[in-house]
TILUMNU-964354 format. One line per 10 residues: number of its first residue (from 0); their letters; for each residue z, y, x of C-alpha. Coordinates in Angstrom, 1 decimal. Each point is the difference from the previous one (the first is absolute). Layout:
<lumros>
NUM = A = Z,Y,X ~ ...
</lumros>
This chain:
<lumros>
0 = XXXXXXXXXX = -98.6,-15.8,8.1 ~ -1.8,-3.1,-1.7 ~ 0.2,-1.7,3.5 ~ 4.3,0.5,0.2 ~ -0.2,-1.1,-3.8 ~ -1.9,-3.0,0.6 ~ 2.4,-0.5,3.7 ~ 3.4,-0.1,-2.5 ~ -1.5,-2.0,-2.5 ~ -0.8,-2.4,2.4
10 = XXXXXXXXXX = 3.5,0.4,1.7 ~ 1.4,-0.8,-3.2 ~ -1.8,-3.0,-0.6 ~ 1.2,-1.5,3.5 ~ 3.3,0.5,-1.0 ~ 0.2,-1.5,-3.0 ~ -2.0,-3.1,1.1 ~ 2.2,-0.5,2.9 ~ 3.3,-0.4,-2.3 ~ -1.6,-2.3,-2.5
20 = XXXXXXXXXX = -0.9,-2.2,3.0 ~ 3.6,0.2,1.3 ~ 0.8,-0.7,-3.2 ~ -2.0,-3.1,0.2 ~ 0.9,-1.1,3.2 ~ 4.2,0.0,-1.1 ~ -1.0,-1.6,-3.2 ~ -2.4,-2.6,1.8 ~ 2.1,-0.3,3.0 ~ 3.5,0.1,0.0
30 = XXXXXXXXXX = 2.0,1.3,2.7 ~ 2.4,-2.8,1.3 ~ 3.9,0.7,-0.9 ~ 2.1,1.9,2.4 ~ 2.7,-2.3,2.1 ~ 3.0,0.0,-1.8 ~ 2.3,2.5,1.5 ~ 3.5,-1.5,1.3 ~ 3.0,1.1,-2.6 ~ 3.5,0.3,1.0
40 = XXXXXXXXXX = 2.2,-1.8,-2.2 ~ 4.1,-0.6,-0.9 ~ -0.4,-4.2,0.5 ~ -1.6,-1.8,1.8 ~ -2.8,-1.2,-2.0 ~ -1.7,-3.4,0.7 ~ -3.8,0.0,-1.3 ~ -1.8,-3.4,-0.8 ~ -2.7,-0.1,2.2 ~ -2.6,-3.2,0.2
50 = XXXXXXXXXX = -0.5,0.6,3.6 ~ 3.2,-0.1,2.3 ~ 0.3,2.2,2.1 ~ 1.6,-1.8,3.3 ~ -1.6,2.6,2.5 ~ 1.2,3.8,0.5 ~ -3.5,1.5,0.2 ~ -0.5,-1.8,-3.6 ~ -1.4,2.7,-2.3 ~ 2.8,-0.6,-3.0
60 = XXXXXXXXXX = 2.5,1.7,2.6 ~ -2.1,3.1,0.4 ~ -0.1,0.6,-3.9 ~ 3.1,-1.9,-0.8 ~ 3.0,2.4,-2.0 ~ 3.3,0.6,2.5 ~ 3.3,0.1,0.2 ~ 1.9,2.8,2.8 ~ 3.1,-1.9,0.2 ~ 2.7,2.3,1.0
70 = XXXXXXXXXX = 2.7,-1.0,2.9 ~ 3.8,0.5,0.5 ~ 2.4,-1.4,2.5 ~ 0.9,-3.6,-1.3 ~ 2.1,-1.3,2.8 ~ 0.8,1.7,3.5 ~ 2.0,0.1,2.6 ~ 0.6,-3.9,0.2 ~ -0.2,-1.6,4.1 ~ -0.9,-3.1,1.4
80 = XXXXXXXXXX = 2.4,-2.1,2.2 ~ 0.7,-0.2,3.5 ~ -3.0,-0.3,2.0 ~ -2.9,1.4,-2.8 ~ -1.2,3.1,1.0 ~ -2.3,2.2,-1.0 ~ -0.5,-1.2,-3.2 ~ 1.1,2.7,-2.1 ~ -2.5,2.9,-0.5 ~ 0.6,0.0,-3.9
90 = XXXXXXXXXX = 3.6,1.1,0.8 ~ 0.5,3.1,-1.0 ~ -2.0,-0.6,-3.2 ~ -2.8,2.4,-1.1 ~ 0.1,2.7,2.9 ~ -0.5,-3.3,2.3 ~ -3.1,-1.1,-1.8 ~ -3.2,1.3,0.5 ~ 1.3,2.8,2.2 ~ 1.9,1.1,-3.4
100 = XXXXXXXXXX = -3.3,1.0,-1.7 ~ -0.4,-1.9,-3.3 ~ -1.7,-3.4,0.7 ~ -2.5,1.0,-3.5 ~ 0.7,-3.8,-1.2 ~ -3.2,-0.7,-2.1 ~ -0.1,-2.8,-2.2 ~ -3.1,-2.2,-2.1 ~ -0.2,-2.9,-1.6 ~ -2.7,-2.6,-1.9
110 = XXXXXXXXXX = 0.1,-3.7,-1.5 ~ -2.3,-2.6,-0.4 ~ 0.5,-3.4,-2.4 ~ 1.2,-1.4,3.3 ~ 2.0,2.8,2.5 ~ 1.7,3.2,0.1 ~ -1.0,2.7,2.5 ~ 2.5,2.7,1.1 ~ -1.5,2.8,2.8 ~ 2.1,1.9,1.8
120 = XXXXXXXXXX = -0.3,2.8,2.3 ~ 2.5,2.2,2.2 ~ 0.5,2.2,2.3 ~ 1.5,-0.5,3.5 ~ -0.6,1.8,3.1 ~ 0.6,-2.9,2.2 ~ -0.7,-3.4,0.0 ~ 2.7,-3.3,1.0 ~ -1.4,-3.4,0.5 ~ 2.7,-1.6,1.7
130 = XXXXXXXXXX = 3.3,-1.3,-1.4 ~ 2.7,-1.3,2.4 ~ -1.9,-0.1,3.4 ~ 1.9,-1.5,2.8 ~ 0.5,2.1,3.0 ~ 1.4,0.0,3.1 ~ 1.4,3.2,0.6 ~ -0.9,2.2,-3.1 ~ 0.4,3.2,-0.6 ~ 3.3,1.1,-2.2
140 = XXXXXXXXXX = 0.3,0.8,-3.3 ~ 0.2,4.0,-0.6 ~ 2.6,-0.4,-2.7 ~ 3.2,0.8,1.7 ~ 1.0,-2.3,-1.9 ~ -1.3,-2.4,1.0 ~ 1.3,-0.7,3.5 ~ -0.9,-3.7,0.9 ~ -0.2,-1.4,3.9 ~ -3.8,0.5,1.0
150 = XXXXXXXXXX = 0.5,-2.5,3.1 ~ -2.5,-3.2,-0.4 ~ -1.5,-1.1,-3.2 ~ 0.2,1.8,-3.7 ~ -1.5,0.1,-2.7 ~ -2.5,3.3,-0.3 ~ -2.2,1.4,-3.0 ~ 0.0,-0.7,-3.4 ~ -3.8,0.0,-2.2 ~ -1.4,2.2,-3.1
160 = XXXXXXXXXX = 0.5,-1.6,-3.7 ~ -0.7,1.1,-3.3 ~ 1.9,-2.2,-2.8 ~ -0.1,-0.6,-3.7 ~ 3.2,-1.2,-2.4 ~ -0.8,-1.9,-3.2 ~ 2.6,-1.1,-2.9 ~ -1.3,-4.0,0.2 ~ 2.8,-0.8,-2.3 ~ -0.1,2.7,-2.4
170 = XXXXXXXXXX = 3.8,0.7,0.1 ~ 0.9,0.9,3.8 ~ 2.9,2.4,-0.4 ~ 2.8,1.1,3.2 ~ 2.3,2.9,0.0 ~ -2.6,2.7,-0.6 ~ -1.2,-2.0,-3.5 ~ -3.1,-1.6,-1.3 ~ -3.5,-0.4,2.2 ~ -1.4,1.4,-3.6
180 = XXXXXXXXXX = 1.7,2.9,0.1 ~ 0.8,0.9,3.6 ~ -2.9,-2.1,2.0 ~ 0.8,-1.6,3.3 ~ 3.3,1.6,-0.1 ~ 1.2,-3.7,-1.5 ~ -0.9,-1.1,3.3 ~ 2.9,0.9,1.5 ~ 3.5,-1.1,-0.9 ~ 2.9,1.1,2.7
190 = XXXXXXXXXX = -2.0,1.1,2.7 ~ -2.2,-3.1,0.1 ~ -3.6,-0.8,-1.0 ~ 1.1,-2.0,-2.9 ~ 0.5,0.5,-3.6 ~ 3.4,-0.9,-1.9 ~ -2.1,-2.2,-2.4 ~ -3.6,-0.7,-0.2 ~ -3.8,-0.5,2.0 ~ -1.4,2.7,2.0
200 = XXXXXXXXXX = -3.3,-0.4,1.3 ~ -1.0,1.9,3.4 ~ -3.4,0.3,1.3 ~ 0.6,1.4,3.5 ~ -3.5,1.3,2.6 ~ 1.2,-0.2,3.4 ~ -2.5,1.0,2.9 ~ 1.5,-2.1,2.1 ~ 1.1,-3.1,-1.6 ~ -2.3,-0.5,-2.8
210 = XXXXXXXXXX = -3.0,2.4,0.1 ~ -1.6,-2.3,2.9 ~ 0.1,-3.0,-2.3 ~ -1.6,1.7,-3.3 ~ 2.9,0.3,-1.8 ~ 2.8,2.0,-1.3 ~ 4.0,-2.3,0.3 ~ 0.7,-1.6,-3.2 ~ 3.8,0.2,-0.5 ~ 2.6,-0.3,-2.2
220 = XXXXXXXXXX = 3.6,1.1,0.0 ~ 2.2,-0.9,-3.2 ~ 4.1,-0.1,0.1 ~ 0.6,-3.1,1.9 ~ -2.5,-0.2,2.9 ~ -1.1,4.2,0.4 ~ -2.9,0.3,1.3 ~ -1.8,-3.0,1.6 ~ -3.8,-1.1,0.3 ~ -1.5,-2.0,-2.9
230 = XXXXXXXXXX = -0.4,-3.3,-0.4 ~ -2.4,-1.8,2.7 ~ -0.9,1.0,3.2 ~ 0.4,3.5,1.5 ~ -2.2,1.6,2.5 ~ 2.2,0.8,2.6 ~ 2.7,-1.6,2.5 ~ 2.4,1.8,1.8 ~ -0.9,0.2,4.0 ~ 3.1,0.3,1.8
240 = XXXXXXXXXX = 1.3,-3.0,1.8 ~ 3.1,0.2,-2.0 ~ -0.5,0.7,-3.4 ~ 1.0,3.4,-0.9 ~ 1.0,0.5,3.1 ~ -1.5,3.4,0.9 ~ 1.2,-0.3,4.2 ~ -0.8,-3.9,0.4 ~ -3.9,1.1,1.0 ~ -3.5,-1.2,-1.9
250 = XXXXXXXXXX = -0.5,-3.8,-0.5 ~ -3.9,-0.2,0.2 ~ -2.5,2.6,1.7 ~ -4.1,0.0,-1.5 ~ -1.7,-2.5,1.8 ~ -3.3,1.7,0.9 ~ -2.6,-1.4,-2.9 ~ -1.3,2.5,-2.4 ~ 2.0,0.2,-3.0 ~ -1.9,-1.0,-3.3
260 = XXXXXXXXXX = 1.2,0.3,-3.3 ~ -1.9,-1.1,-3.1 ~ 1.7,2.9,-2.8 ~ 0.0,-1.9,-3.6 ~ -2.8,2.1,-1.0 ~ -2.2,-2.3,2.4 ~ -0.5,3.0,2.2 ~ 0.6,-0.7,4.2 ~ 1.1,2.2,1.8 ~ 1.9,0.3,3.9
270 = XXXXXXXXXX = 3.7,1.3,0.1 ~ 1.4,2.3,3.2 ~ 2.2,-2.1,2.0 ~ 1.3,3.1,1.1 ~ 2.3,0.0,-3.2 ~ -1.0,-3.6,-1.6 ~ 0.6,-3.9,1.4 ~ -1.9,-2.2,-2.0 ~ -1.2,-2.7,2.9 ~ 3.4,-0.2,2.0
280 = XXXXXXXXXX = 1.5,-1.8,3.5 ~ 3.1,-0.5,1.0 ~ 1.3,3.3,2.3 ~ -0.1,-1.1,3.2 ~ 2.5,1.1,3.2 ~ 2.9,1.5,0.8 ~ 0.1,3.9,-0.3 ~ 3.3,0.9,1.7 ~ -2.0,-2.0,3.3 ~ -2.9,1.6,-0.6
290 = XXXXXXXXXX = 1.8,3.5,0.4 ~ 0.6,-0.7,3.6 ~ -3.7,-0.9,0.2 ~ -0.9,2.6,-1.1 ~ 2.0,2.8,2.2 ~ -0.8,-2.1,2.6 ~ -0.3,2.6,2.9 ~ -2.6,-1.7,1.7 ~ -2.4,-1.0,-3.0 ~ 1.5,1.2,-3.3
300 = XXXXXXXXXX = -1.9,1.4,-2.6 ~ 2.9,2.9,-0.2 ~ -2.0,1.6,3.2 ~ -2.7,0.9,-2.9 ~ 1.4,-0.2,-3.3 ~ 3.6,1.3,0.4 ~ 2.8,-1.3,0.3 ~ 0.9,-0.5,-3.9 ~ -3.7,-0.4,-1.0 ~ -0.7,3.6,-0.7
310 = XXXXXXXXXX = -3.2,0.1,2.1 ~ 1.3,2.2,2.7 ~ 0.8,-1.8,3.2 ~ 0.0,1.4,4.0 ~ -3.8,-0.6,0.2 ~ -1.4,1.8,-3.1 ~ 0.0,-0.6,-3.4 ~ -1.1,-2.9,-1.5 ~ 0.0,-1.8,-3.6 ~ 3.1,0.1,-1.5
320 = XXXXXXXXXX = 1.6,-3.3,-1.5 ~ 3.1,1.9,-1.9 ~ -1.9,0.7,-3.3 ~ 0.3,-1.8,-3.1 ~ -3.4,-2.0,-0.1 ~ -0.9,0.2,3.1 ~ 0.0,-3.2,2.1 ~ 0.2,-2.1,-3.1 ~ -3.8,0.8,-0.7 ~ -0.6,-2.1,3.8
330 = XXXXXXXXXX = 0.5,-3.6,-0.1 ~ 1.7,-1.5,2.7 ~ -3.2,-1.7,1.6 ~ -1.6,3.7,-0.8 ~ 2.5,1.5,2.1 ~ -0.3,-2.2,3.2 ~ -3.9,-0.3,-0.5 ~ -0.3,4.1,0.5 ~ 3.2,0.3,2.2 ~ -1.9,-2.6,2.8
340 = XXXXXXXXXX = -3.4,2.2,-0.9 ~ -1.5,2.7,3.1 ~ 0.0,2.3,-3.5 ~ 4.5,0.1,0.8 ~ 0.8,2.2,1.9 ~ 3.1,-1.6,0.9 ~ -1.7,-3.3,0.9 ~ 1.6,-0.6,3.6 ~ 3.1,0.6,-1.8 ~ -0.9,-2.9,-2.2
350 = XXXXXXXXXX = -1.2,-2.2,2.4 ~ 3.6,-0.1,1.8 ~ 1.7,-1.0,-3.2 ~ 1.5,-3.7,0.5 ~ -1.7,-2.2,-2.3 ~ 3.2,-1.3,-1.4 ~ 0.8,3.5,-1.1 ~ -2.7,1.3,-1.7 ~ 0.8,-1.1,-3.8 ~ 3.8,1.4,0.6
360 = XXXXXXXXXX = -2.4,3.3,1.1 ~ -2.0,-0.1,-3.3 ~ 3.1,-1.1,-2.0 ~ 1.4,3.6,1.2 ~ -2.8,1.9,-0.5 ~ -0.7,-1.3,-3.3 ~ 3.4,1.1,-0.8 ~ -0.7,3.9,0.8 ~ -2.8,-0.3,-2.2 ~ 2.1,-1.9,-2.9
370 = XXXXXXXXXX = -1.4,-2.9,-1.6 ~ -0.5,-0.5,-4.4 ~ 3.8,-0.6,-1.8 ~ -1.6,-2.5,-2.1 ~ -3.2,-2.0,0.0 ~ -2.1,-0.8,-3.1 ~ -1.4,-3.0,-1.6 ~ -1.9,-0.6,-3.4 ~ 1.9,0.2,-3.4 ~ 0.3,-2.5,-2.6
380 = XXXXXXXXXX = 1.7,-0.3,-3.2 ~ 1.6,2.6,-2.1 ~ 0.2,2.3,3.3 ~ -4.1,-0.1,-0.3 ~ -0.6,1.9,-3.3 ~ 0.0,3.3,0.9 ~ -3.1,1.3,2.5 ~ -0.7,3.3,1.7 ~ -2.7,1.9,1.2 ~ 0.4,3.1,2.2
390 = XXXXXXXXXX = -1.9,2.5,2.0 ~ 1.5,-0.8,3.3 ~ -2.4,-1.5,2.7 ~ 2.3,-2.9,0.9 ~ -2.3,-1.4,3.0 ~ 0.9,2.8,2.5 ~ 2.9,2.0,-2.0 ~ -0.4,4.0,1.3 ~ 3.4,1.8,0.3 ~ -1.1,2.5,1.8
400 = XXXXXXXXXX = -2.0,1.7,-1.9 ~ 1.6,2.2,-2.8 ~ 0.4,-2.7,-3.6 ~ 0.2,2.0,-3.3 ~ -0.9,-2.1,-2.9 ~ 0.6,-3.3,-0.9 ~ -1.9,-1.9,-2.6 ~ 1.0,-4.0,-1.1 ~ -1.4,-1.5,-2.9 ~ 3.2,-2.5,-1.5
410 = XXXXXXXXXX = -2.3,-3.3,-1.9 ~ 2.0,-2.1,-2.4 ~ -0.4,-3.0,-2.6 ~ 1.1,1.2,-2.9 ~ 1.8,-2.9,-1.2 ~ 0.8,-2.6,2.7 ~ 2.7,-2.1,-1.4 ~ 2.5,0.8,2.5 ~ 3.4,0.1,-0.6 ~ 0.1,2.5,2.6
420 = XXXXXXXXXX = -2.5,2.7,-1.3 ~ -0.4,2.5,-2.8 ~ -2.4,-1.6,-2.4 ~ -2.8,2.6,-1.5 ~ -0.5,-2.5,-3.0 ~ -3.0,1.2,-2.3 ~ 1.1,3.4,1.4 ~ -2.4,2.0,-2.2 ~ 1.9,3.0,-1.7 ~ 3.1,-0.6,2.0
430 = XXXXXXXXXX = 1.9,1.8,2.3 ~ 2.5,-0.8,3.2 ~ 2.4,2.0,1.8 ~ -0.3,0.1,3.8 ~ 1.2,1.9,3.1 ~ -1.3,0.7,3.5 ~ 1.5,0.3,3.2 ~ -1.3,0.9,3.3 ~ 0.9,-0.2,3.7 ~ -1.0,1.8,3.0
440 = XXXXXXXXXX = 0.8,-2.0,3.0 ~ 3.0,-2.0,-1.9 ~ 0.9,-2.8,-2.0 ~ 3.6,1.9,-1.3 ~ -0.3,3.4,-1.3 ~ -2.7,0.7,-2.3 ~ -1.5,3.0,-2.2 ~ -2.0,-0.6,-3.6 ~ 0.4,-0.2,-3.7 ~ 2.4,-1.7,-1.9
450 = XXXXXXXXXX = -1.8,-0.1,-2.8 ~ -3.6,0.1,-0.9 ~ -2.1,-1.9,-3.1 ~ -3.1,-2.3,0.4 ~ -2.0,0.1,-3.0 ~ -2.8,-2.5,-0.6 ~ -2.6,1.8,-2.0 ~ -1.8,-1.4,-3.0 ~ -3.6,-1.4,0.7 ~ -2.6,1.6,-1.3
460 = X = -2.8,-1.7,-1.7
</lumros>
């Protein structure tokens, strides 16, 4: 009896000198704070932060308070003219987008004494890097509305873009009323990106005319010009022979060097020449000669590939040259190099082709795999102030596999001096209206918000 007496006693004594020595230890050694958990918020409220956070992995995003952003159909069923094709796949609005599931637009923001940072994320089940490819031979469009010749070149594909509206006068009004009260609805005034009176700012990510570069377009539509690029020097040039001319065939083809672009974040990086021209040369040959060339019975490439490129031909099958992307990615010194190589196949077929005919060859089957709408250059001016960052891998673009979420970080001067712009003056305390818009495969019909509010947060001390 003494011995279990003298056992709890003991007992007793280990537990109480255990807690005072936890009790210690938390007095002695404090436990570090947990994160700060992510809140959902009703604006979109920039934080001042003395590191900026340029990257997606940075660690404010993870902890950084959200916006959901809720979508409606802003503009749908508008077409593009003769000769534009597939370029539409925001058509039918909302149940065209993301398969008709909600895109789950997600929204965060900071500021520094120097920039604004806007993050944005979306959902879309496929991914479109290519705006205006022409192609010889493409595919029609499934609208039946949409009923345009298919016969040599058009136009085919249009690229992913997530945009931003801004009141950069403070008094942009149309039809609908004020950008204060009913956001980028003062954009529009009879059917046309312009406001009846006033400045509206758009910031527009486009995978495949911007997002290469490092930036977002910088535009500006107001009641006399609509909607045009800002001041300077834009990135991109129309590619077509003709300008605007969807059927008069591509002007310059990639030219075979890698494709280096230095973003304005310093960063390097390689872009897809797949989807992108950056380092162009004029495109050589004649296709409608290199047609016969190629259905040549005795050494056409038709005997393999098919006869409209589809990689079905009387000998087997074989790569096909009809797809979007396709023959693009292969310069035209690529494509003889491994065309003359034992590795071919078809090599005796090659090795018949009349010297004098073998860029009208290449010119043709160039064309089945379409060649970039427009070709980039670096910005300058006005044009320059807004960049992007996003998480696609632009040096070899994937389509294949299934895309779901996009991520682009928008980076901003606050105040630039630009006539052009919305100015965040001393922007402490102060709020501005703003809508998104966003496209999926087209540059016309759109889905967003009219109408959300950026808030720049107080800095704490």
């Amino acid at each position: 009896m003494k011995n279990f007496i003298r056992h709890q006693a003991l007992l007793f004594f280990v537990i109480v000198f255990s807690l005072l020595a936890f009790a210690c230890e938390d007095k002695y050694f404090a436990k570090p704070p947990l994160p700060k958990a992510p809140v959902e918020t009703s604006t979109l409220e920039a934080s001042f932060v003395s590191s900026a956070p340029m990257t997606l992995t940075d660690a404010y995003w993870k902890s950084a308070d959200y916006l959901r952003v809720p979508v409606a159909d802003l503009n749908k069923n508008a077409l593009y003219s003769d000769g534009f094709l597939n370029m539409t796949n925001t058509f039918a609005g909302l149940s065209s987008f993301n398969k008709g599931n909600d895109p789950k637009v997600v929204m965060k923001a900071a500021y520094d004494n120097n920039k604004l940072y806007i993050y944005a994320e979306w959902i879309d089940s496929d991914i479109n890097p290519s705006f205006a490819a022409s192609m010889l031979l493409g595919p029609p469009d499934p609208l039946p509305t949409k009923s345009d010749s298919t016969g040599g070149w058009t136009a085919q594909g249009n690229s992913d873009k997530f945009a931003m509206a801004f009141d950069a006068s403070g008094n942009a009004t149309s039809s609908a009323g004020t950008f204060i009260d009913k956001g980028c609805a003062a954009s529009c005034h009879n059917n046309q990106m312009r406001p009846a009176s006033g400045l509206v700012d758009i910031w527009s990510w486009d995978l495949s005319n911007s997002d290469a570069l490092g930036y977002a377009k910088d535009m500006v539509t107001d009641a006399t010009s609509g909607l045009i690029n800002d001041g300077g020097v834009g990135m991109t040039e129309s590619n077509f022979k003709v300008l605007s001319n969807p059927r008069s065939g591509p002007a310059y083809e990639w030219d075979g060097t890698d494709q280096s672009v230095i973003r304005p974040d310093g960063k390097t990086l390689l872009i897809d020449p797949a989807y992108y021209i950056l380092n162009k040369t004029p495109y050589l040959g004649d296709p409608t000669k290199g047609k016969k060339v190629y259905t040549h019975a005795a050494y056409g490439c038709a005997h393999c590939h098919g006869e409209d490129g589809g990689g079905t031909g009387p000998s087997g099958e074989a790569t096909a040259f009809a797809a979007i992307g396709f023959a693009r990615k292969y310069s035209r010194a690529g494509i003889k190099s491994f065309a003359a190589n034992d590795l071919h196949t078809g090599v005796t077929y090659w090795a018949q082709v009349p010297a004098g005919s073998v860029d009208d060859l290449i010119a043709y089957i160039k064309g089945l795999g379409s060649i970039p709408g427009t070709y980039l250059h670096a910005p300058s001016g006005s044009c320059a102030d807004v960049w992007s960052v996003s998480n696609v891998a632009k040096a070899r673009i994937n389509t294949v596999n299934p895309h779901t979420l996009y991520q682009v970080v928008f980076v901003r001067t606050l105040s630039n001096g630009n006539g052009d712009d919305i100015q965040f003056t001393s922007p402490e305390g102060k709020s501005y209206p703003f809508g998104i818009a966003l496209m999926n495969g087209d540059s016309k019909n759109h889905i967003g918000s009219l109408k959300q509010i950026l808030t720049f947060k107080p800095k704490q001390p």
